[in-house]
N, C-alpha and C positions, 0 to 999 in steps of 0.2 A: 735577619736570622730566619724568620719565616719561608722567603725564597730559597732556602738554603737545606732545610727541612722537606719542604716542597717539592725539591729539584734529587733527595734524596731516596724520596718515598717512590718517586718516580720512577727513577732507579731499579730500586730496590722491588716494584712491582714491574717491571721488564727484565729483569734476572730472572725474578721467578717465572715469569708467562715464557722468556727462554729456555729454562729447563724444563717445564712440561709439556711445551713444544716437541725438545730434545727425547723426553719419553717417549711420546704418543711417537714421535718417527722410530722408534726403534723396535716399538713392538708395532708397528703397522709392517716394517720389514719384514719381522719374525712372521706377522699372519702372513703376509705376501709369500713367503717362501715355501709356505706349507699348501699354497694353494694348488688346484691339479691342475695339468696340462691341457690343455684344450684340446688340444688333437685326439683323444682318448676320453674325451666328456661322452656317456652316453645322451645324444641328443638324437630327437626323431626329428627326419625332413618329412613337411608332406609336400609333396607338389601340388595335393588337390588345393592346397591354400596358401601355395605359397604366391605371391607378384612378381616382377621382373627382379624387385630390388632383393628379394630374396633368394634366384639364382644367381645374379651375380653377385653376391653374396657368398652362396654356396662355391662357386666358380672360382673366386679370389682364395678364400679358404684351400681349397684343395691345391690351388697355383702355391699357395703361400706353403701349405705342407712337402710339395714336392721339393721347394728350392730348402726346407728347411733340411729334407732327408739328402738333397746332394739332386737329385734328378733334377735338372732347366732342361725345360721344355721348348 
């Protein structure tokens, strides 16, 4: 009987750890959705500090916005 109980509670605490799983994904969506678009973030480049890995970076970024607006380059 105790296995049985056991095998219950178990259950019954992975139901629950499922639905609040189920929560936190639906408002992590909702935040997701409201968040702003990258392309229109005000961010400052500097070159004086920026590294390699940082214009190409910048480089990818702008490839990535052109094919997003329709222009391939």
């Amino acid at each position: 009987m105790e296995n049985n109980e056991n095998a219950a509670d178990a259950i019954n605490a992975m139901n629950a750890a499922i639905a609040k799983n189920d929560a936190c994904n639906d408002a992590c969506q909702t935040e997701q959705s409201n968040l702003p678009i990258g392309k229109d973030e005000d961010v400052e480049f500097s070159a004086e500090l920026a590294d390699e890995d940082d214009f190409e970076a910048a480089e990818r970024a702008a490839e990535a916005d052109n094919r997003q607006d329709g222009n391939q380059e």
